[in-house]
C-alpha positions, 0 to 999 in steps of 0.5 A, a space after each residue: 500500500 505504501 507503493 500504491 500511494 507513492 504514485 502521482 496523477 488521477 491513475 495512481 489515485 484511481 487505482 489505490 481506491 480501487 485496491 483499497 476498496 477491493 481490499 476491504 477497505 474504505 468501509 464497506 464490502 460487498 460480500 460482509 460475513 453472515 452473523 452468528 446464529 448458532 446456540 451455545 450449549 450449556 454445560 454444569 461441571 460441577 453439582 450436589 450427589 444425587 442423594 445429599 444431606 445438605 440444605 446448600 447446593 453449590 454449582 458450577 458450569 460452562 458453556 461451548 463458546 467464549 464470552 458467556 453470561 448465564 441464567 439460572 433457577 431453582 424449581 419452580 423460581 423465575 429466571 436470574 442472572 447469575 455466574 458459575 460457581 452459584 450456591 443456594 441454601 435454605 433448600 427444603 427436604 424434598 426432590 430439587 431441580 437446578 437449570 442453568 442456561 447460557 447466552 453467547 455474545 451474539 445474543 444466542 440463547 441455548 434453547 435446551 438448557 442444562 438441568 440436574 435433579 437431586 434430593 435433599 434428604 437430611 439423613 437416614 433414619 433406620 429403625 431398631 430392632 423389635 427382637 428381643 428389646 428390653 421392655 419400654 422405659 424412660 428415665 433410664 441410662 444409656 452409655 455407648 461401650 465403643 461396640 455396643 449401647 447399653 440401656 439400663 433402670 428407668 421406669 414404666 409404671 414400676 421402678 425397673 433393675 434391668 437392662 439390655 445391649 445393643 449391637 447396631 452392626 447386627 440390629 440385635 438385643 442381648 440382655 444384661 444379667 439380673 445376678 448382682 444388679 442394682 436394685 430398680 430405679 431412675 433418675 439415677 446416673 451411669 457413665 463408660 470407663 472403657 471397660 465398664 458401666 458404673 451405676 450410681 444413685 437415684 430413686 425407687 420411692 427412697 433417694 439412693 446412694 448405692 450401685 454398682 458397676 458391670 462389665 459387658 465382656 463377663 456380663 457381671 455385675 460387681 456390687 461397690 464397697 460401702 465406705 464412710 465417704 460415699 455420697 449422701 443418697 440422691 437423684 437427679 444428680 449428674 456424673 462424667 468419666 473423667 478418665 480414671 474416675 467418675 464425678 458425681 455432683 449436686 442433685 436432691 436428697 430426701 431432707 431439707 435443704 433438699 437441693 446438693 451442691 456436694 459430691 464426690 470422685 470415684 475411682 472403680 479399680 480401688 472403690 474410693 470415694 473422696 469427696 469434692 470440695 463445697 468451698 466456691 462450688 456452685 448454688 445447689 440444684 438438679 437438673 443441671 447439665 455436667 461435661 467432661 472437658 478432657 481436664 475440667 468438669 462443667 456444671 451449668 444451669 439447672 433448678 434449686 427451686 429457682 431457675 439458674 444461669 450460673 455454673 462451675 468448674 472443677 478440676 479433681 486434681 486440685 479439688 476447686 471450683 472456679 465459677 462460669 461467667 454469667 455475661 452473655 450467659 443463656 437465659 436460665 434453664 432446666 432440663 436442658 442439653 450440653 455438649 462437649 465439642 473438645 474446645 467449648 460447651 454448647 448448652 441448648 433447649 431447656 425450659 424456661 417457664 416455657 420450652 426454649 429454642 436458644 442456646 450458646 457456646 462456652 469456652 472456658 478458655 477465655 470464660 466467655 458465652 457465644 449466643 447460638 443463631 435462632 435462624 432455621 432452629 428447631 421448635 423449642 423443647 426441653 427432655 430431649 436428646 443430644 449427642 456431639 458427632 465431632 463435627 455438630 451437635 444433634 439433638 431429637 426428640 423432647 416436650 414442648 407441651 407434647 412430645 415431639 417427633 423431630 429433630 436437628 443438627 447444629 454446625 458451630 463453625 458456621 453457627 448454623 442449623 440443618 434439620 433431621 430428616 422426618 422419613 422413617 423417624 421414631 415416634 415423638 416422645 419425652 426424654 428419650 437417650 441418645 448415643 453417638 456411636 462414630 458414624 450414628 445418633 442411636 436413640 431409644 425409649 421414652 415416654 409419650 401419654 401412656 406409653 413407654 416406648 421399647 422401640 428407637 431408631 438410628 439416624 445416620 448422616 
């Protein structure tokens, strides 16, 4: 071109218009190229599993040209812009449908769009075995041996001095000896040492101080040796493993002042009871809630007759209490939950002068309370079960003025709740156990009206 122009007179001019034009130049072309009318085809690379226990779901997608932008929608909802990743949540347990379409920069719009379908199903829910349980109860004790979970004492209209253990991997029930056992009662307690289940306490028309410990492996019952130091006689108390001895604490005797703030550790390989310090130990009362920290023992809440906020730790080492934070503690509750999640209590439900649905995380670290959240929480209920999986709190069951049926797990990372799934779950009822197994929330028995339920359900995630 730069030859062409060098020309002089109306011929150069002539002919560099004529090669400019023939060229494509000089704005305009007698043979322009056809636009694109071609879709793009929408791709989604990403999605949830088929089957998901998550009320989130995260997508991402893709298209077969450059220069994309997409719409989106969920179900039924109308159409919106959106970007690859999209992540929706608050989704219902039920069947859920993602589209996604895709809109290239010529205006296209892909008249197929990409589509997924799944469900959202909180869980399984897998009934115990009606072979052989023990008969129906509430009131009882339940620990978890690592293999087995064994249920024993309670009441059903008679106060009861049996039990049973279940075996989730065979869905089976063996009984516990009757040679050697306790006698019958409830509100007592009952922890795991690793080898055996200690009973201890609680009530059958008298306040109890006695009990004994059994040993799964021998079926065998071994009576304790009655000293001096033993704990006066209570119910409603509360016990820990605190790894080479029990902890029992506060609870009511049968003589005024009725509500205890007194106690005792017990060690099982010696049968010694030493009795904890009252020196700085919390208000007395029962129903109150006790965890292990791995160090510390944690007592909160509870009635003595008046509603409490307050709580305590003990340490057995050095037989001392130091006494909870009440600054942004719960509201006072009794006939609550707690949790140990290897760095902060949760405290949650209870009943209040009605049932509650509020709860907090406490670090005894820094002795301070965070609130737990309110959204998407489960109804308000007290006597319920709770259970810690490692990664959340699950709770079920309970009474907010008639048993319920229903449950939830809450995620303290990310202060949040996903309910359980109401497929296939157990009866609603009051004050049923639960145990975690490692991989499942076992519950059992309970009482709803006039029955004392002998079925339950395990609840996997």
């Amino acid at each position: 071109m730069k030859n062409l122009f060098s020309r002089t007179g109306t011929l150069g001019l002539l002919l560099a218009a004529f090669t400019l034009f023939a060229c494509g130049g000089g704005g305009g072309s007698s043979n322009p190229p056809a636009p694109d009318t071609t879709p793009p085809e929408t791709y989604i690379t990403s999605q949830p599993d088929p089957l998901s226990n998550s009320g989130t779901a995260r997508f991402e997608f893709n298209c077969s040209k450059t220069n994309c932008t997409f719409h989106c929608r969920i179900d039924s909802g109308g159409w919106q812009s959106c970007a690859s990743p999209s992540t929706y949540s608050g989704l219902a347990e039920s069947g859920h449908t993602f589209d996604v379409a895709a809109t290239d920069s010529f205006g296209n719009v892909d008249p197929v769009p990409a589509s997924y379908t799944w469900t959202v199903q909180f869980g399984v829910w897998l009934q115990t075995s009606d072979t052989n349980p023990p008969p129906g109860r509430y009131l009882h004790t339940a620990v978890w041996t690592g293999t087995e979970m064994i249920v024993w004492g309670g009441y059903n209209g008679l106060y009861l001095a049996d039990g049973s253990r279940y075996d989730p991997a065979t869905d089976s029930w063996t009984p516990t000896s009757a040679t050697g056992a306790p006698s019958a009662r409830s509100y007592h307690s009952a922890v795991w040492t690793d080898t055996l289940m200690i009973v201890w306490g609680g009530y059958n028309n008298i306040n109890l101080n006695n009990g004994a410990k059994y040993n799964p492996a021998l079926d065998s019952w071994m009576p304790f040796t009655i000293t001096s130091t033993i704990p006066s006689a209570r119910r409603s108390h509360t016990a820990v493993w605190a790894g080479d001895r029990m902890i029992v604490w506060g609870g009511f005797k049968s003589t005024v002042p009725n509500y205890l703030n007194s106690g005792a550790t017990f060690q099982p390989d010696t049968d010694v009871w030493k009795e904890t310090t009252v020196a700085n130990a919390p208000e007395p009362r029962i129903y109150h809630s006790a965890v292990w920290t791995g160090s510390r023992m944690i007592v909160w809440g509870g009635y003595t007759p008046a509603l409490l906020d307050t709580g305590g730790i003990y340490d057995p080492l050095a037989n001392s209490w130091a006494a909870t934070s009440t600054t942004d503690a719960p509201l006072k509750r009794r006939s609550h939950t707690a949790v140990w999640t290897g760095t902060e209590m949760i405290v949650w439900g209870g009943f209040n002068g009605g049932q509650l649905n509020t709860g907090a995380k406490y670090d005894p670290g820094s002795d301070a309370w965070t609130p737990t959240s309110i959204d998407n929480a489960p109804i308000a209920r007290d006597s319920h079960a709770a259970v810690w999986t490692g990664t959340r709190m699950v709770i079920w069951g309970g009474n907010n003025g008639s048993p319920i049926g229903t449950g939830s797990q809450y995620i303290p990372d990310s202060d949040s709740w996903i309910p359980l799934t109401t497929v296939n779950a157990p009866e609603p009822r009051v004050a049923p156990s639960g145990v975690w197994t490692g991989t499942e929330m076992v519950v059992w028995g309970g009482y709803s009206g006039p029955k004392y339920f002998n079925s339950g359900a395990r609840w996997k995630p």
